[in-house]
N, C-alpha and C positions, 0 to 999 in steps of 0.2 A: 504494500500500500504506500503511495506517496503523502507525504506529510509535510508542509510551512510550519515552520518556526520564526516567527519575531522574536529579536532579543532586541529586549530594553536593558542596555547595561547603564548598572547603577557605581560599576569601578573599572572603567575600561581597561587600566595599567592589570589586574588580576584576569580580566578575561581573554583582553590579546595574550597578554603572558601565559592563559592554560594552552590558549590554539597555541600559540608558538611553540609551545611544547609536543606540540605534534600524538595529541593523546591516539591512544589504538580504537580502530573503532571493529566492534567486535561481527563475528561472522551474521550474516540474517541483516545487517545494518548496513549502507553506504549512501555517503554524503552526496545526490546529484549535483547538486551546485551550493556555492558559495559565495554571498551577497554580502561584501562590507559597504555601509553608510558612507557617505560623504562628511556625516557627524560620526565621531569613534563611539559613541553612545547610542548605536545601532544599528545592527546588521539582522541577518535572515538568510533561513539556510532550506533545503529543500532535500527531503530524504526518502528512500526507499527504506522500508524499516516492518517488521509482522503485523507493531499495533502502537496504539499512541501511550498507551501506558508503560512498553519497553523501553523506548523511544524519553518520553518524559524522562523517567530512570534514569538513561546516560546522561543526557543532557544535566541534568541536574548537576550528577555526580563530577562533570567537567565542567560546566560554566554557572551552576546557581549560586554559586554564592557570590556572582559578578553581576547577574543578569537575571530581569521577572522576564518567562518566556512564556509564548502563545501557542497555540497550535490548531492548525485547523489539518482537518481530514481531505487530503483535494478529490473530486470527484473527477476522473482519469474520462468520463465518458464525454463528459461536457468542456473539457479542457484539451490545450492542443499546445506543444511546444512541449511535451513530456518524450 
């Protein structure tokens, strides 16, 4: 399933620094694209992933304590550029 992610970072210097860190992104999960803001206080990423609640999970575990994230479910039927 594809999944949007907004991140609203709340400490940009700790969430570029986890990306920078180049964390592992585990099997079942890869990142389609990656979208940094013009502001370093927000970007948006776009993923293949089983479910939103896995998904959540990582996310948290690598960037929540930098950023409140969103997530919408994209519906793959009515969209195009996937």
């Amino acid at each position: 399933m594809n999944i949007l992610v907004n991140h609203h970072i709340s400490d940009p210097d700790a969430y570029w620094g986890a990306l920078g860190a180049n964390p592992p992104v585990p099997e079942g999960f890869k990142v389609v694209t990656f979208m940094a803001g013009t502001d370093p206080a927000s970007s948006a990423c776009l993923w293949s992933a089983p479910d939103v609640e896995s998904l959540k999970a990582l996310v948290d575990k690598t960037v929540g304590h930098a950023s409140s994230n969103s997530y919408m479910v994209i519906n793959d039927s009515k969209s195009f550029g996937l």
